[in-house]
Backbone and ligand atoms as CSV (ligand in chain L), in Angstrom:
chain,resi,resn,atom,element,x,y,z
A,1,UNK,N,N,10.772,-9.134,-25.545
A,1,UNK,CA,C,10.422,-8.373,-24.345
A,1,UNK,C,C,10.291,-6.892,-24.686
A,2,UNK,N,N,9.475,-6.290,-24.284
A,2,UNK,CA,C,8.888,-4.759,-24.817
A,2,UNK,C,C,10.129,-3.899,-23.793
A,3,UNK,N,N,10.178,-3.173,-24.272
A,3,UNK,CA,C,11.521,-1.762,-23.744
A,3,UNK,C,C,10.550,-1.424,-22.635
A,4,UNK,N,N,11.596,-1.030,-21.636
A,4,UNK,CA,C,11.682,-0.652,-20.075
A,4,UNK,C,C,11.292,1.052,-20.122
A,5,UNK,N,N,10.292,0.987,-19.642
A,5,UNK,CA,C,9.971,2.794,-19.742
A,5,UNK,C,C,11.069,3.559,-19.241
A,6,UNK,N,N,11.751,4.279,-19.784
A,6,UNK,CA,C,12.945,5.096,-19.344
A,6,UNK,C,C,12.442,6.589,-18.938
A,7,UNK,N,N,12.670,7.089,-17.605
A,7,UNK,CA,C,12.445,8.082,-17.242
A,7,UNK,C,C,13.420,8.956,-16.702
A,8,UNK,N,N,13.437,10.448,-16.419
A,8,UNK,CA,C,14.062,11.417,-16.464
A,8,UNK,C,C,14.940,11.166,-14.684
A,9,UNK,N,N,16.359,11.713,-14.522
A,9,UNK,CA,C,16.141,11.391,-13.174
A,9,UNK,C,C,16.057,11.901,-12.333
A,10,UNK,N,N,15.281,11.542,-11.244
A,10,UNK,CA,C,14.581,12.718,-10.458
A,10,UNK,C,C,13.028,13.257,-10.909
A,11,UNK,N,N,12.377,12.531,-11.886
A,11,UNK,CA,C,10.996,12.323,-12.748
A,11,UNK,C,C,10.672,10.951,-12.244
A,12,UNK,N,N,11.233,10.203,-11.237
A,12,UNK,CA,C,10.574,8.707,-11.465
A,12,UNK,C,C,8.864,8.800,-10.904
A,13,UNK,N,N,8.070,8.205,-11.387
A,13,UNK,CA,C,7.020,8.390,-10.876
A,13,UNK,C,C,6.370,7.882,-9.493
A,14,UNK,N,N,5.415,8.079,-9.237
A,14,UNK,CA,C,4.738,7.654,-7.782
A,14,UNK,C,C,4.867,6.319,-8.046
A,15,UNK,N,N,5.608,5.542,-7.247
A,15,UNK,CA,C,4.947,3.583,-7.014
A,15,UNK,C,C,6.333,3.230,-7.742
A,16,UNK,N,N,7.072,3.958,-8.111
A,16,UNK,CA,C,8.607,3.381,-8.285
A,16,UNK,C,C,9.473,3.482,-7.118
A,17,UNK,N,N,10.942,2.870,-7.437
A,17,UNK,CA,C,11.652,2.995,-6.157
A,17,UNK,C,C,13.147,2.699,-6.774
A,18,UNK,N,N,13.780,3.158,-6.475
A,18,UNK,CA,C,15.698,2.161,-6.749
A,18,UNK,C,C,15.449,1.159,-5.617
A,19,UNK,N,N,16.367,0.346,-5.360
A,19,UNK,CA,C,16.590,-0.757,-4.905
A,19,UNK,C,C,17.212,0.114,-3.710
A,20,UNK,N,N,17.747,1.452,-3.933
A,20,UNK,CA,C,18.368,1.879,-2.607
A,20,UNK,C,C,17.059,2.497,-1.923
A,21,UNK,N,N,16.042,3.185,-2.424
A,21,UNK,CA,C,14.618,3.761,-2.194
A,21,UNK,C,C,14.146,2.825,-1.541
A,22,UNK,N,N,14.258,1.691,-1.890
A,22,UNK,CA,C,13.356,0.525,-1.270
A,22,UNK,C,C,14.102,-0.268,0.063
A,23,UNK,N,N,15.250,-0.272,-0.150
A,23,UNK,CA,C,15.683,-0.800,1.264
A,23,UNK,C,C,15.897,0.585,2.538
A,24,UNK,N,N,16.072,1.826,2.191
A,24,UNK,CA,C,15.637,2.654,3.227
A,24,UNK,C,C,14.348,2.619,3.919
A,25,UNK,N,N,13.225,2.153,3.199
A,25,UNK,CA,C,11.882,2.303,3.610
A,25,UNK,C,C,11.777,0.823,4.212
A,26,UNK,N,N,12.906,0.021,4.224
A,26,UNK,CA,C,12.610,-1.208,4.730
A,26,UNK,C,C,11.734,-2.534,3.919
A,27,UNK,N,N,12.006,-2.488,2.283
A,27,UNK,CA,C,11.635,-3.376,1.682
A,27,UNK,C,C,12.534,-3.391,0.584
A,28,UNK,N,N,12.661,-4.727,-0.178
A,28,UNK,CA,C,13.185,-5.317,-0.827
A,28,UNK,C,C,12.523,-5.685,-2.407
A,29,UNK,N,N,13.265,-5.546,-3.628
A,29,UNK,CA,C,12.521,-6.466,-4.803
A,29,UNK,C,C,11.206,-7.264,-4.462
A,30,UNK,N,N,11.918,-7.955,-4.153
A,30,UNK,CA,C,11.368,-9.407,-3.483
A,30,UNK,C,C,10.666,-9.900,-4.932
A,31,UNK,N,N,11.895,-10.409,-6.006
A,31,UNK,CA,C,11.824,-11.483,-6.904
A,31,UNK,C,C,11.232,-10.523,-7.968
A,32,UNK,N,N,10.652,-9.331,-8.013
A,32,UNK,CA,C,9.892,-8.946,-8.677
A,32,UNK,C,C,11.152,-8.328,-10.176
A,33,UNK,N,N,10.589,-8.798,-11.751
A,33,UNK,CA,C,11.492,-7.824,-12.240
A,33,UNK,C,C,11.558,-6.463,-12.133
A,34,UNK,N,N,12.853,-5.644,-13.029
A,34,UNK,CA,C,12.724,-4.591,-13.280
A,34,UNK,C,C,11.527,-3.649,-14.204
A,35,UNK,N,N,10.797,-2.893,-13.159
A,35,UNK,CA,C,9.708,-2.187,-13.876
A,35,UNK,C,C,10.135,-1.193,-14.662
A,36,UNK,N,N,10.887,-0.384,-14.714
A,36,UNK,CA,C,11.149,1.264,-15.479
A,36,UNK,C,C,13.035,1.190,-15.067
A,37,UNK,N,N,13.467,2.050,-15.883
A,37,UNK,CA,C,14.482,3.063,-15.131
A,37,UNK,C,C,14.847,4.431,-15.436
A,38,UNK,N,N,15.970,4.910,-14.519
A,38,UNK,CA,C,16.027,6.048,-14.974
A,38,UNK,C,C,17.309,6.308,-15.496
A,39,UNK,N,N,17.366,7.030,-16.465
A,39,UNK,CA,C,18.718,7.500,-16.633
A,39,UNK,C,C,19.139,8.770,-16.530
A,40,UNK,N,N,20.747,8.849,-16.421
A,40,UNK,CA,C,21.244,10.460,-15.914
A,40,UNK,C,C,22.460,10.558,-17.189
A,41,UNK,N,N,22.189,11.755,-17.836
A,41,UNK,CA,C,23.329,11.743,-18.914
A,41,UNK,C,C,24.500,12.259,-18.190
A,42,UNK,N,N,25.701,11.534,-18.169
A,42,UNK,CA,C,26.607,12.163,-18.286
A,42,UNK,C,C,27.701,12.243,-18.979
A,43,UNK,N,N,29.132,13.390,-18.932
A,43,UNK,CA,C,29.502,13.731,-19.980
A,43,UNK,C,C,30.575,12.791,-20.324
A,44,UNK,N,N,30.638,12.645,-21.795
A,44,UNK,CA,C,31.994,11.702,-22.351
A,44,UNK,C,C,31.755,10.088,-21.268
A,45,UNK,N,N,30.612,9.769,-21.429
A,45,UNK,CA,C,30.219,8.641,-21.253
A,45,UNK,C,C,28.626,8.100,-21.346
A,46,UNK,N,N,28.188,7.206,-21.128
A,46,UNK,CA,C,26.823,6.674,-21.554
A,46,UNK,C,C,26.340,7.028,-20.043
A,47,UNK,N,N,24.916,6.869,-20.079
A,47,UNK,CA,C,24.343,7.350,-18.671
A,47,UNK,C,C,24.231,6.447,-18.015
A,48,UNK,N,N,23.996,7.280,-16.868
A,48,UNK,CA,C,24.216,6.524,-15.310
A,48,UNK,C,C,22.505,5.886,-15.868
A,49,UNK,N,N,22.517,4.312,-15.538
A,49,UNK,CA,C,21.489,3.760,-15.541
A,49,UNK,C,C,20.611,3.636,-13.785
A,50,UNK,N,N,19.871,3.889,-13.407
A,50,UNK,CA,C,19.056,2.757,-12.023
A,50,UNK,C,C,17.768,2.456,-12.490
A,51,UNK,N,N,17.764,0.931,-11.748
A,51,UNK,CA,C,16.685,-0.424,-12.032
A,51,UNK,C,C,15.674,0.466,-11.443
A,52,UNK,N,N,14.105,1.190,-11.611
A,52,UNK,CA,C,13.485,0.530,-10.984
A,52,UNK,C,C,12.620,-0.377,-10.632
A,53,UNK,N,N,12.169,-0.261,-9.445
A,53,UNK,CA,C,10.798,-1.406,-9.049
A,53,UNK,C,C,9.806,-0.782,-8.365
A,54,UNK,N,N,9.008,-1.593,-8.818
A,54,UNK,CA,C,7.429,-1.346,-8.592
A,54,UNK,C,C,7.638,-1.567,-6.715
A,55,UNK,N,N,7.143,-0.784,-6.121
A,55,UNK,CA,C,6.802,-0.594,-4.723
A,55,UNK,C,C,5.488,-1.170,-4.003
A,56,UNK,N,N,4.028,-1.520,-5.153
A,56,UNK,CA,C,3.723,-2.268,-4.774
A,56,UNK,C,C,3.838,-3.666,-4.413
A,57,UNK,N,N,4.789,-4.295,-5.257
A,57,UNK,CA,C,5.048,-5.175,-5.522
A,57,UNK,C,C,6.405,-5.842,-4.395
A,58,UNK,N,N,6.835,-5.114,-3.774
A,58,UNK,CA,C,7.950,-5.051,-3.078
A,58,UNK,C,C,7.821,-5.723,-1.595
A,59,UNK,N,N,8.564,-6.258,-0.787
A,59,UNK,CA,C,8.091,-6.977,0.417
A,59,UNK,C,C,9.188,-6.436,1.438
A,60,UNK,N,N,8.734,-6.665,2.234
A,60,UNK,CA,C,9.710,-6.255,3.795
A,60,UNK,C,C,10.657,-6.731,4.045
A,61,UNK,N,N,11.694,-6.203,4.005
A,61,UNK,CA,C,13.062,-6.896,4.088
A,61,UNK,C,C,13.081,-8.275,4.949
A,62,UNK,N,N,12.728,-7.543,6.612
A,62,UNK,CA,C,12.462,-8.415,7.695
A,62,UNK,C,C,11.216,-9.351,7.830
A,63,UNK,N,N,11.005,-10.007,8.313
A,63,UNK,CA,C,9.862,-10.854,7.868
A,63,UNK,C,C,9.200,-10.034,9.781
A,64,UNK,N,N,7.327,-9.937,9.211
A,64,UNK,CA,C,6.777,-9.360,10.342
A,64,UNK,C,C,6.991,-9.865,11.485
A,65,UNK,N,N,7.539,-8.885,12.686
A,65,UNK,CA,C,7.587,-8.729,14.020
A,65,UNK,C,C,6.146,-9.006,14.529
A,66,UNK,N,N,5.835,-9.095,16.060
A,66,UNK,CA,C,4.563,-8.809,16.887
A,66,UNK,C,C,4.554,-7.128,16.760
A,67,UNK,N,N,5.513,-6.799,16.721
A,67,UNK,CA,C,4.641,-4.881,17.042
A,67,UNK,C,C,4.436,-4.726,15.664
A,68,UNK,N,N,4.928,-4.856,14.068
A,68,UNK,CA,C,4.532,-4.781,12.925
A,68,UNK,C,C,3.248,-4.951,12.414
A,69,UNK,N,N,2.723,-6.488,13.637
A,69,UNK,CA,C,1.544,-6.981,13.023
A,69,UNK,C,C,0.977,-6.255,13.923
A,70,UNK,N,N,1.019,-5.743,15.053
A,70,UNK,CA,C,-0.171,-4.988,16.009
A,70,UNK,C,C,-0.156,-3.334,15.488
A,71,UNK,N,N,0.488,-3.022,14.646
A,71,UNK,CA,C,0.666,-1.669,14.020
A,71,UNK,C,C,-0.109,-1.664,13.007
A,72,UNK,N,N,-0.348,-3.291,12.332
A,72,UNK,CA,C,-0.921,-3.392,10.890
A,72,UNK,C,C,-2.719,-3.379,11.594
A,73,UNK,N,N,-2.673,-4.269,12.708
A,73,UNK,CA,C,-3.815,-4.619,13.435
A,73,UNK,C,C,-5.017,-3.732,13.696
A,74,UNK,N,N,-4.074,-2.418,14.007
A,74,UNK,CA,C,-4.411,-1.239,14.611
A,74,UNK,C,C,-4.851,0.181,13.184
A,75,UNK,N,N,-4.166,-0.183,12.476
A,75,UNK,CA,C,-4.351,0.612,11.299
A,75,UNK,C,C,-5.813,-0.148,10.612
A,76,UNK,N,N,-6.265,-1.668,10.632
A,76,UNK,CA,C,-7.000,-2.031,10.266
A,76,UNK,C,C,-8.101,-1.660,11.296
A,77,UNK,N,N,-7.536,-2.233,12.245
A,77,UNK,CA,C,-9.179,-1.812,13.549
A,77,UNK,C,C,-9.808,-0.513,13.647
A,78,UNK,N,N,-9.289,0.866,12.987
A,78,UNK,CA,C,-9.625,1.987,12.662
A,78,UNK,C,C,-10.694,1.628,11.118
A,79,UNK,N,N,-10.064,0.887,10.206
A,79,UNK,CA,C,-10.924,0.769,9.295
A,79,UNK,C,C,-12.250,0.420,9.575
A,80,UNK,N,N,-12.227,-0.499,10.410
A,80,UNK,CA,C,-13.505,-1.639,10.295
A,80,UNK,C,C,-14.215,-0.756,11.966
A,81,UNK,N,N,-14.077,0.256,12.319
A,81,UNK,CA,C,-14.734,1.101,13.331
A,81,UNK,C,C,-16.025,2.178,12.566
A,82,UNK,N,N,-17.137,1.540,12.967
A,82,UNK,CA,C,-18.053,2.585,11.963
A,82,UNK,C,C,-18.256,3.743,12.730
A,83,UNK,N,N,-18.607,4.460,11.575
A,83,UNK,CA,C,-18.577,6.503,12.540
A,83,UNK,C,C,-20.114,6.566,12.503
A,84,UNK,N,N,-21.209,5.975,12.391
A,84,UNK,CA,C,-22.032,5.601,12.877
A,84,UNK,C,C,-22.662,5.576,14.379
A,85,UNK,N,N,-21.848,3.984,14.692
A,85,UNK,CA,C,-22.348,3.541,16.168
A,85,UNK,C,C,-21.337,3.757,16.623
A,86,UNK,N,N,-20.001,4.010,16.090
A,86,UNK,CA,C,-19.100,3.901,16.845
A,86,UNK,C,C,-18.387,2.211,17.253
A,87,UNK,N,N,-18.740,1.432,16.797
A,87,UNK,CA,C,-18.583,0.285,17.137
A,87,UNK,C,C,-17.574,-0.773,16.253
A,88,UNK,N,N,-17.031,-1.715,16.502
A,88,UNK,CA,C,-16.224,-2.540,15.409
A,88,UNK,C,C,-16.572,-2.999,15.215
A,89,UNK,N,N,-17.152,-3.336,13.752
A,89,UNK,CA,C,-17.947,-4.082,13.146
A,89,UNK,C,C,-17.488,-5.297,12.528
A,90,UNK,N,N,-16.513,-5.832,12.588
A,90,UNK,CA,C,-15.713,-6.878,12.742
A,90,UNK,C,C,-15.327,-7.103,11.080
A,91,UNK,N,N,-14.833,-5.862,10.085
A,91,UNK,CA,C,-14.763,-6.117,8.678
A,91,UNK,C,C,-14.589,-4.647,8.338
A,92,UNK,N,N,-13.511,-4.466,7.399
A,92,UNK,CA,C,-13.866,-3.317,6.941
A,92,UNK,C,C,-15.060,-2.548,6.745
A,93,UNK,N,N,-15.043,-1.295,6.936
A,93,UNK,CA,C,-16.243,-0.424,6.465
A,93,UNK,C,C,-16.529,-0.524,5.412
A,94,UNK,N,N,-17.621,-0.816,4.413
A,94,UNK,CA,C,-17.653,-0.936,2.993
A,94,UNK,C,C,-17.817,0.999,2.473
A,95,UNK,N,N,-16.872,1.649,1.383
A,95,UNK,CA,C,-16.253,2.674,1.060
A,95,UNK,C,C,-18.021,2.949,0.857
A,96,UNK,N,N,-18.336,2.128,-0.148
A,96,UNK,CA,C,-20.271,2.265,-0.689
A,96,UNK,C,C,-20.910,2.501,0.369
A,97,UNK,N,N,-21.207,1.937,1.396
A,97,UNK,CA,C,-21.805,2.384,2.223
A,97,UNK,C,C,-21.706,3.661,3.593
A,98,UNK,N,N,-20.215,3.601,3.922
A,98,UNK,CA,C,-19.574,4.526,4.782
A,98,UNK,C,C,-20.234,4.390,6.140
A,99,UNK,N,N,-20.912,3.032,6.357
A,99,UNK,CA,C,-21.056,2.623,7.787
A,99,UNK,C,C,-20.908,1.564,8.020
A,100,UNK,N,N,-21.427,0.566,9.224
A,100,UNK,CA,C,-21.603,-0.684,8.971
A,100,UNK,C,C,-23.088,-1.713,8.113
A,101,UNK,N,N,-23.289,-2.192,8.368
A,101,UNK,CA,C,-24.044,-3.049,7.599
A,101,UNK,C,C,-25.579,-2.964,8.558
A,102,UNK,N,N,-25.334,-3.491,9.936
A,102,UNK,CA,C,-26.765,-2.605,10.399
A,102,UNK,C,C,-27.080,-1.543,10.542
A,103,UNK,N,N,-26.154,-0.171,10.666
A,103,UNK,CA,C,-26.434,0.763,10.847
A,103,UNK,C,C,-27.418,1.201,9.318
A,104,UNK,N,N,-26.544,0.790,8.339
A,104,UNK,CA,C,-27.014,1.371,6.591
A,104,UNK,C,C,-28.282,0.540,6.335
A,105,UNK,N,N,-28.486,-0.644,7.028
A,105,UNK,CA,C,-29.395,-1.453,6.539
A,105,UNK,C,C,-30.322,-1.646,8.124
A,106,UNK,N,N,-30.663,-0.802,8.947
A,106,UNK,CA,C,-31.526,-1.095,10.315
A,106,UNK,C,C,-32.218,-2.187,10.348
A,107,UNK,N,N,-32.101,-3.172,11.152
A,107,UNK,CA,C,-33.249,-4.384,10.698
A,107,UNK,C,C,-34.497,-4.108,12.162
A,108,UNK,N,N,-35.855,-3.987,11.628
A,108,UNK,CA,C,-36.717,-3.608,12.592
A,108,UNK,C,C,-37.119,-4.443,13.672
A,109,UNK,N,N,-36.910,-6.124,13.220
A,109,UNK,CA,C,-37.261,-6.449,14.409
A,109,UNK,C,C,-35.764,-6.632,15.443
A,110,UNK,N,N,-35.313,-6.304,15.053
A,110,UNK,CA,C,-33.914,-6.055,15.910
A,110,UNK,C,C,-34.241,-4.878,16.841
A,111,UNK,N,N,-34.611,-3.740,16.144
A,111,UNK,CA,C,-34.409,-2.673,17.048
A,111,UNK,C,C,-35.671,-2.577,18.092
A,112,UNK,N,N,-36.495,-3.188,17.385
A,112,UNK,CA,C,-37.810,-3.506,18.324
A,112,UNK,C,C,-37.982,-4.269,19.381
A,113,UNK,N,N,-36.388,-5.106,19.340
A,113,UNK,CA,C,-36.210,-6.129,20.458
A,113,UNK,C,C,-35.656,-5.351,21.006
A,114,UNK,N,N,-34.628,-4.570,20.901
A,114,UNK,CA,C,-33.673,-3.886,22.057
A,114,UNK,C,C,-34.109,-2.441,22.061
A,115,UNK,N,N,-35.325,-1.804,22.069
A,115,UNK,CA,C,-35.876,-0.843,22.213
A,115,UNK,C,C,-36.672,-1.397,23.276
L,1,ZN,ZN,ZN,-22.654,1.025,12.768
């Protein structure tokens, strides 16, 4: 098994977490191993070690509520709203295009019907 990236403490990088980092924010391991840790020297002893873990990788302590999923719902229904027509286009916005799919792509006999 290849050595555990050891980092400075208080250096951990973006997308790490301690196990205490991660249950304040309301998620857990969740099975995943240890990604990195950090260590803290201290004196007339070996250093303070902490596990961490990857934060993507990490799951919600609680298993999703109805207001969790209408929070997730709602953060998505902003995605898939094109700034275009204004309309929900029932799918994310594609990043490539930055509208929806008829707006970027007009189809003529469409607009010729509802014109
Ligand atoms: Zn549109």
């Amino acid at each position: 098994m290849a050595a555990l990236p050891v980092f400075r403490w208080h250096l951990a990088p973006d997308g790490y977490a301690t196990r205490r980092q991660l249950r304040a924010a309301g998620l857990r391991p969740g099975g995943q191993e240890v990604a990195a840790q950090l260590e803290r020297p201290r004196r007339r002893r070996g250093p303070l070690v902490a596990h961490l873990y990857r934060v993507d990788l990490a799951v919600p302590v609680r298993p999703m509520t109805p207001a969790r999923w209408a929070a997730l719902a709602k953060a998505n229904a902003a995605r898939r709203l094109c700034p275009q027509c204004r309309r929900d286009a029932g799918y994310v916005i594609p990043a490539s295009l930055g509208m929806c799919v008829p707006c970027a792509y007009p189809d003529p006999a469409d607009s010729s019907r509802s014109a």
